[in-house]
C-alpha positions in Angstrom: 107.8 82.5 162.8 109.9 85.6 162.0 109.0 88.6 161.0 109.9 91.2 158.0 109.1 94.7 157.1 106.8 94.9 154.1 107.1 98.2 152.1 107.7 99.5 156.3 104.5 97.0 157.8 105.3 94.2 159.6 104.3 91.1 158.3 105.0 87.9 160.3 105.9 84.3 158.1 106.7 81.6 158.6 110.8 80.4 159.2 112.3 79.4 155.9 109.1 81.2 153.9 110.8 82.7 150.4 110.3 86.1 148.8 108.0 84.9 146.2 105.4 83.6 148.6 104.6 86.9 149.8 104.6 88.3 146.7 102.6 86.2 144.7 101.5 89.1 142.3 104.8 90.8 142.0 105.4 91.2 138.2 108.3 89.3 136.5 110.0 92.4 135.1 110.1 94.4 138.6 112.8 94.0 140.7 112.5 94.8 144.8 115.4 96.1 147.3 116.3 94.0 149.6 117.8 95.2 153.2 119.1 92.0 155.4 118.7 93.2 159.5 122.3 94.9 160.3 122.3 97.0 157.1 120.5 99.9 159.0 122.6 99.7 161.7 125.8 99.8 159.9 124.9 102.5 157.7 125.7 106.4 157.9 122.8 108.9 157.5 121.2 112.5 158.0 118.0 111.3 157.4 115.3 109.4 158.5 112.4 107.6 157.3 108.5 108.6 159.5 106.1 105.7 158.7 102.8 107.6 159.3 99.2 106.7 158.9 98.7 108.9 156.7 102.1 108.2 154.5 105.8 108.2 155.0 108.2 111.6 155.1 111.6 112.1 154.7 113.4 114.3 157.2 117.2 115.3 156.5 118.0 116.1 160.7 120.6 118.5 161.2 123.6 117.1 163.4 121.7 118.5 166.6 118.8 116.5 165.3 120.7 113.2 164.7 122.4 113.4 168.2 118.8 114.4 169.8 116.8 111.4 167.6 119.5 108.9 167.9 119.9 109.3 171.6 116.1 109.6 172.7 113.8 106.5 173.3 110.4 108.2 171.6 107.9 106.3 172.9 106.0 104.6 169.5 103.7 105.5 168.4 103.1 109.0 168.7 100.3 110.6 168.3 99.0 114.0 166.6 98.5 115.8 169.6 97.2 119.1 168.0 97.6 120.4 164.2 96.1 124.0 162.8 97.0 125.6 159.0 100.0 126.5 160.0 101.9 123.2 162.0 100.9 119.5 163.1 102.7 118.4 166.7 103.4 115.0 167.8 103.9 113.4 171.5 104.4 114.8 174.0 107.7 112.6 175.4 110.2 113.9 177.6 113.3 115.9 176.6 115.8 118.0 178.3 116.5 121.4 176.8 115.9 125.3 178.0 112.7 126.8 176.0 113.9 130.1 175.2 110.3 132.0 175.4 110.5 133.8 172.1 108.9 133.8 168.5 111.1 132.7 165.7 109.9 132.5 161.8 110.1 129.0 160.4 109.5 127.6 157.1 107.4 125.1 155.2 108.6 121.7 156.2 111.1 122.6 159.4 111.0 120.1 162.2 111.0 121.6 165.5 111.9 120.4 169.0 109.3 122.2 170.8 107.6 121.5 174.5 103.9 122.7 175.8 103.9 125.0 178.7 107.4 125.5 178.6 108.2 122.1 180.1 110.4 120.1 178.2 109.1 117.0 179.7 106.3 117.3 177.8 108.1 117.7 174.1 106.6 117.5 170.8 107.9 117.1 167.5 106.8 120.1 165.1 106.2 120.3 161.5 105.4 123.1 159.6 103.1 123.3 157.2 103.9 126.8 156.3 106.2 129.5 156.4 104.9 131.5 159.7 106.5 133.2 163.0 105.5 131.1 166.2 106.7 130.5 169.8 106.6 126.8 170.2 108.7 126.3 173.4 111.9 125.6 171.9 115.4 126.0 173.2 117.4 129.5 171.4 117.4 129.4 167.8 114.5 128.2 167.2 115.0 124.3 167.8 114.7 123.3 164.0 116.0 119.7 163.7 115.3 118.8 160.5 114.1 119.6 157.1 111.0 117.4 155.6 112.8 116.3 152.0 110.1 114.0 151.1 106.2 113.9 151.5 105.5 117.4 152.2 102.0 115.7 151.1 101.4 114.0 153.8 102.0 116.3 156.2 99.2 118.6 154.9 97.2 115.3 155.1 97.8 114.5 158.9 94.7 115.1 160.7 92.9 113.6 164.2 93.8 110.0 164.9 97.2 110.2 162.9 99.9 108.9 164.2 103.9 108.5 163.7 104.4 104.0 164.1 107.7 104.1 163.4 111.2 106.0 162.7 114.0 104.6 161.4 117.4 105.3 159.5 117.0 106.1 155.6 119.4 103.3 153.4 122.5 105.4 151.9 125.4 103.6 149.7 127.1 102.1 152.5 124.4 100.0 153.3 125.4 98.0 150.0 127.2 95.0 151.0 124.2 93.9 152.7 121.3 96.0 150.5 120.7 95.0 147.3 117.8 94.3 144.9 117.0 90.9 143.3 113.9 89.4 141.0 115.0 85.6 142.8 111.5 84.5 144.5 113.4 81.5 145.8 114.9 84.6 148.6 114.6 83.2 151.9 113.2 86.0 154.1 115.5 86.4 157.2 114.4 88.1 160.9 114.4 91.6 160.5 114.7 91.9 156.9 113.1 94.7 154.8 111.4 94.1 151.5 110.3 97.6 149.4 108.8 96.2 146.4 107.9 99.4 144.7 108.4 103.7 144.6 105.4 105.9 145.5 105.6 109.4 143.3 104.0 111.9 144.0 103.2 114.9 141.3 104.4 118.4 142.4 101.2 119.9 143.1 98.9 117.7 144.6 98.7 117.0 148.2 97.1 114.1 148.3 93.9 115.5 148.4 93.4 118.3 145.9 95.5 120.1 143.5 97.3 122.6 145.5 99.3 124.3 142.1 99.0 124.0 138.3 102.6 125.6 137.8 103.9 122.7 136.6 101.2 120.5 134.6 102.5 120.4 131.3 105.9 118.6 133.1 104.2 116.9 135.5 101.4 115.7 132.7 104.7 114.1 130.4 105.9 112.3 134.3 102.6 110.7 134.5 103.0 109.6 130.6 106.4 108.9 130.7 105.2 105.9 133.8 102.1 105.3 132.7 103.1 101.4 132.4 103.8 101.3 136.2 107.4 100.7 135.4 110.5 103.1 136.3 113.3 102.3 133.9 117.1 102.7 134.7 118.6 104.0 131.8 121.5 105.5 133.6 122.6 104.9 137.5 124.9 107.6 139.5 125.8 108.6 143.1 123.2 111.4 142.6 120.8 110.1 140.4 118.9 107.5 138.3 117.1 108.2 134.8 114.4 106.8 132.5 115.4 108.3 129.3 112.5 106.0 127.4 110.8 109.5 126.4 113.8 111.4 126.3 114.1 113.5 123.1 110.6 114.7 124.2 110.2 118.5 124.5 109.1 119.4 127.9 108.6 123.0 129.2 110.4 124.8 132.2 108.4 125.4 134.6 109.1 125.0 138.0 113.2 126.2 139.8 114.0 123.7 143.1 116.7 122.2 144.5 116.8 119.0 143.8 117.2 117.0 147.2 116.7 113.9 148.0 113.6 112.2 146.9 113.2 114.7 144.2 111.4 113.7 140.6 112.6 115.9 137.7 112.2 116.2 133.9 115.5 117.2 131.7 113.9 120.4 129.7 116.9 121.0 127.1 119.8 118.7 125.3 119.9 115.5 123.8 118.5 114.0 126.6 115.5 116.5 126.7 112.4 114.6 128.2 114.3 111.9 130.1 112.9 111.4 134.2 115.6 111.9 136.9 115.2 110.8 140.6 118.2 112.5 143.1 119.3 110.0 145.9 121.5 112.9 146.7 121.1 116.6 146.8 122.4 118.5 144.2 121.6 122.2 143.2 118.8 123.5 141.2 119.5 123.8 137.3 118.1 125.9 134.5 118.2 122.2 132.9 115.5 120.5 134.9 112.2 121.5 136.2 110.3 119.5 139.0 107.7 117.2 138.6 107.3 115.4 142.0 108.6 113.7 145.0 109.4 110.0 145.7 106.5 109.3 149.0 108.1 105.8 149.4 110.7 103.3 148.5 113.5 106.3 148.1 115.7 103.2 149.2 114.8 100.9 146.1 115.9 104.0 143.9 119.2 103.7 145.7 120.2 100.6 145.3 118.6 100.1 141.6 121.5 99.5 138.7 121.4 100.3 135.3 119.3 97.6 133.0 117.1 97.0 136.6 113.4 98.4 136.4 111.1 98.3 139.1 106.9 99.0 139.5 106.2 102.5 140.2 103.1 104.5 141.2 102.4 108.1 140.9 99.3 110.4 142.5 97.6 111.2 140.8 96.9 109.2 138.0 97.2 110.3 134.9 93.4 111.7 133.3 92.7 111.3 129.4 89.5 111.0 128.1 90.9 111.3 124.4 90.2 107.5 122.7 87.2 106.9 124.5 83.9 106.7 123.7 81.7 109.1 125.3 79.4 106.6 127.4 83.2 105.4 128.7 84.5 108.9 129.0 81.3 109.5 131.5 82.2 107.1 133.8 85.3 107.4 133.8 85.4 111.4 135.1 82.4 110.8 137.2 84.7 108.0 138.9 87.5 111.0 139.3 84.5 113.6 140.2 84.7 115.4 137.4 82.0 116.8 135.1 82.1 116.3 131.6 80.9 118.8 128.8 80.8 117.0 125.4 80.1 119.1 122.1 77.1 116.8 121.0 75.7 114.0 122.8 74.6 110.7 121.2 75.8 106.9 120.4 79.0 105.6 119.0 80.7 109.3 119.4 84.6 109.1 120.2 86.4 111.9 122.2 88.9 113.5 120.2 90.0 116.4 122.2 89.7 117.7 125.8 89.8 120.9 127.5 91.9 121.7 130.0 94.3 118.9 128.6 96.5 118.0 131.5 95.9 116.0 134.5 96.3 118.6 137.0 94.0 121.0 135.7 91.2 118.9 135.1 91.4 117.9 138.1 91.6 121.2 139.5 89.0 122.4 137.5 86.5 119.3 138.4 85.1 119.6 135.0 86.5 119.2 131.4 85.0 120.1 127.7 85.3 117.4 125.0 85.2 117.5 121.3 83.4 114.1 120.1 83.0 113.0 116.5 80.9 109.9 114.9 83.1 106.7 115.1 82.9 106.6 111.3 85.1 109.6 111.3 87.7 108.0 113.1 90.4 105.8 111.0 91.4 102.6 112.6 95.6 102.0 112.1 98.1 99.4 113.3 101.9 100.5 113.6 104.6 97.8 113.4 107.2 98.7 115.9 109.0 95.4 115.3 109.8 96.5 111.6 110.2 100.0 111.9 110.8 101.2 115.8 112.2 104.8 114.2 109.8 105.0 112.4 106.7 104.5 114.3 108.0 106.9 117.2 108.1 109.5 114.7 104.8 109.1 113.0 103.1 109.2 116.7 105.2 112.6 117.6 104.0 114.2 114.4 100.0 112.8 114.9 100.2 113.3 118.6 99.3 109.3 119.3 102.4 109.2 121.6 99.9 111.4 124.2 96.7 110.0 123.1 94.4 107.0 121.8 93.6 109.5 119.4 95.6 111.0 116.7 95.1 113.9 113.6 97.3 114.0 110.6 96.5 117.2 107.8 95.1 115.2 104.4 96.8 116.1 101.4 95.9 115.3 98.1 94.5 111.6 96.8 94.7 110.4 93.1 94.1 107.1 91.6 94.7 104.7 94.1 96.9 106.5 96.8 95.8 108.9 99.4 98.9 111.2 100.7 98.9 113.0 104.0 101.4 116.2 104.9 101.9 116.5 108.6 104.2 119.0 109.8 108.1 117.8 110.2 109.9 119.7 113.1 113.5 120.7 112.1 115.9 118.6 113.1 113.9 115.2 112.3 115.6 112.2 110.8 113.6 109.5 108.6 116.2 107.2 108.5 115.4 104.2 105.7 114.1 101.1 107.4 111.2 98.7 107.0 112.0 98.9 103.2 109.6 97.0 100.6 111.3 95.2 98.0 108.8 93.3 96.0 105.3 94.9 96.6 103.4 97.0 98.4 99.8 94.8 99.5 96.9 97.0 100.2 95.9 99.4 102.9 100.2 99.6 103.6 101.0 103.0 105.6 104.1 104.1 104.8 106.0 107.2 105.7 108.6 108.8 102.8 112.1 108.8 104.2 115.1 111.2 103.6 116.3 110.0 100.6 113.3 111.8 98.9 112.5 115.1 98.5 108.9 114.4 99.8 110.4 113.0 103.0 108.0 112.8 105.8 104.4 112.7 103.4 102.7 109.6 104.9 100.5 107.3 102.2 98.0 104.9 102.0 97.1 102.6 99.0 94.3 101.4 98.4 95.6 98.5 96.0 98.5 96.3 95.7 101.2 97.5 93.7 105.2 96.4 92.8 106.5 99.1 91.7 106.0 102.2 94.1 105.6 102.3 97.7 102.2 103.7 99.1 103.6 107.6 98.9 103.9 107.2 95.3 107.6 106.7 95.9 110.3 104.3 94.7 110.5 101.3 97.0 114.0 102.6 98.3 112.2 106.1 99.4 109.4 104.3 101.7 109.2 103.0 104.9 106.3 101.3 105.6 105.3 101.9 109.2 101.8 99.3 109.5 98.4 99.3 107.7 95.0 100.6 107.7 92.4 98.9 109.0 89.4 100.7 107.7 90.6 101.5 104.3 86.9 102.1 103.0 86.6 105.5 104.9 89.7 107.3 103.1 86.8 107.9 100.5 84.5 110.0 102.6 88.0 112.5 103.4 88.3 115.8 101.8 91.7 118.0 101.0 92.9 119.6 103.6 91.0 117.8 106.1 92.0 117.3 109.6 91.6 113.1 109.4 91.6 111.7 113.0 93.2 108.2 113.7 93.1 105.3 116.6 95.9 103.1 116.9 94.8 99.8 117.6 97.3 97.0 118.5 98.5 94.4 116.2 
């Protein structure tokens, strides 16, 4: 037998067992990082990895902590020996240092060298859990050690019975030549070897437990989109940073200033690459350019090593709440599954949830209770977009309807006349409508198309309600129209009025 670490448990298989048969489940697009035994020894690092019970933190040690943590034998696994609001301690083990007898102010996520008694035989480690002025036995200056960078979470979580299991070295870029990711289930798993098969996010804000802010839900609400497919992927890769730029060209608002240290999850709020998702393997300074959004909680060492083209599975706390799409009987149990009350406008059968009150994660979840708009199915309009023909296209009609948030579009009705039925969304400046997805014969019935910029009318969306060869289904010359997908329900365009608000559903082709 040998044995492996397994997203940091130890898991014991048998000699010549490959990486697939452990991961029987892993999906075929993800890869994992790989770290053969030697890499942690060999590599160079101010920061270690806590496997806790209740999670795993980051600490960046200061060089007094790596020369007081590299030298020391703790004796595994530690135990919370006392926590209160404002610090949790862990041992005691013996040290040797002089406790200095005096009160020094320490700040949210310091680790302390401190002792009980002022015996430094009987040490603890000390986190704190806010800034506060204490005396906790330790030597002049305060005996700060380290700076939690990642899972300030779980220290808030740690509570009677936690315990630290392990504490090792976090992976840095020298560890390459013997780190590295790989999709090959035919691996052979070596003695000592360390598989992380996916990152842990979690959202600034939430502790694990509850909401502890709402300063940054509208950022953190376009994270939890952005990765709502599970999958983080590498769009760019630098010393300093990876980035999912799927969404980018997204507007997303500034709302929180931080340093971004290691571990940390932002969103780009201005440029070209507005709305693309950044995680820092290295620190870097804040910038008026990116706000946070959360903190990697595990598998910082995956994000390392990832290249661009790789993806790998992601998860991020919480998950992401949206009612909008579902029907209300659905809606039910889904917020009474997340503790949360619902208020609907009307009550009944076959109603659909078109809106929802507060509308980001966060604050619903804060709240524990939301308020929904519902309508009558029969007043929602079934469509099916075909990104194959007309990718451009497509993004842009869900920006303008709002279907790249929600199940659940609206788009302003126009005008209708004979056989075509026009809708007049609102075009933000600066958007393109490229020609693509063409017609060149005819147009069949129930075709959605989208006017492009070689019209005057460019960015009216139609519908037809008959074939035609001549014009596209915005009353436009075939060259003029792109035709985005269809309707499915076509009979209900005749129960619309002008200048109705006419809600959609996109339903997969």
């Amino acid at each position: 037998m040998v044995t492996i670490q397994l997203d940091g448990k130890s898991l014991e298989v048998r000699e010549g067992s490959q990486l697939g048969e452990i991961l029987p489940d892993r999906p075929a697009d993800c890869c994992v990082a790989v770290i053969r035994p030697g890499a942690r020894e060999s590599a160079t690092t101010g920061s270690i990895r806590l496997d806790t019970t209740a999670g795993e933190v980051i600490v960046e040690l200061t060089p007094a902590g790596q020369e007081i943590i590299g030298s020391s034998t703790l004796p595994l696994p530690l135990a919370l020996h006392w926590n209160d609001r404002y610090a949790a301690a862990f041992g005691p083990f013996p040290s040797s240092f002089s406790p200095a007898r005096t009160a020094v102010l320490y700040e949210r996520g310091d680790l302390i060298l401190g002792c009980g008694g002022y015996d430094a035989l009987r040490s603890y480690l000390i986190f704190s859990r806010s800034r506060h002025t204490s005396d906790f036995g330790s030597e002049k200056g305060g005996g700060v050690i380290g700076r939690v960078v990642s899972g300030r979470g779980v220290i808030d979580r740690w509570g009677t019975g936690d315990r630290i299991n392990a504490i090792s070295p976090v992976v840095n870029w020298a560890d390459t030549s013997r780190s590295f990711v790989t999709m090959a289930n035919d691996l052979v798993l070596e003695e000592g070897m360390e598989v992380i098969t996916h990152v842990v996010i979690t959202a600034h804000g939430f502790n694990g437990n509850e909401i502890t802010s709402t300063n940054a839900a509208e950022s953190v609400e376009h994270m939890l989109l952005s990765l709502a497919d599970g999958r983080f992927v590498v769009g760019r890769s630098s010393s300093t940073h990876i980035l999912d730029e799927r969404k980018a060209g997204t507007n997303v608002p500034y709302e929180v200033k931080f340093a971004r240290r290691e571990g940390t999850v932002t969103a780009r709020t201005t440029g070209k690459g507005r709305g693309a998702l950044f995680i820092y393997i290295e620190d870097m300074p804040g910038s008026p350019s990116h706000t946070l959004t959360g903190q990697v909680t595990h598998g910082l060492e995956l994000a390392r090593l990832v290249k661009e083209g790789d993806r790998f599975c992601i998860d991020v706390h919480p998950s992401r709440f949206d009612l909008v799409g579902l029907f209300l009987n659905d809606a039910e149990r889904v917020a009474s599954d997340r503790n949360i009350t619902i208020h609907p406008d009307r009550k009944g059968q076959g109603l659909v949830v078109v809106d929802q009150e507060p509308r980001t994660t966060l604050e619903s979840l804060a709240a524990g209770a939301v308020d929904l708009t519902v309508i009558p199915l029969e007043k929602v309009i079934d469509i099916e977009l075909d990104d194959s023909a007309a990718p451009a296209s497509c993004d842009i009609f869900r920006h303008l309807t709002g279907l790249h948030q929600h199940h659940v579009g609206r788009i302003p009705f126009f005008f209708n006349f004979e056989d075509v039925y026009l809708f007049k969304p609102q075009i933000p400046k600066g958007v393109n409508i490229i020609p693509e997805n063409c017609p060149s014969d005819h147009v069949p019935a129930a075709t959605l198309a989208i006017t492009n910029d070689s019209r005057k009318g460019s960015g009216l969306v139609g519908v037809r309600t008959t074939e035609n060869s001549e014009f596209g289904p915005t009353s436009e010359p075939f060259e003029g129209t792109n035709i985005i997908g269809k309707v499915r329900d076509l009979h209900k365009l005749a129960t619309i009025q002008e200048k109705e608000i006419v809600f959609i559903r996109e339903v997969k082709l």
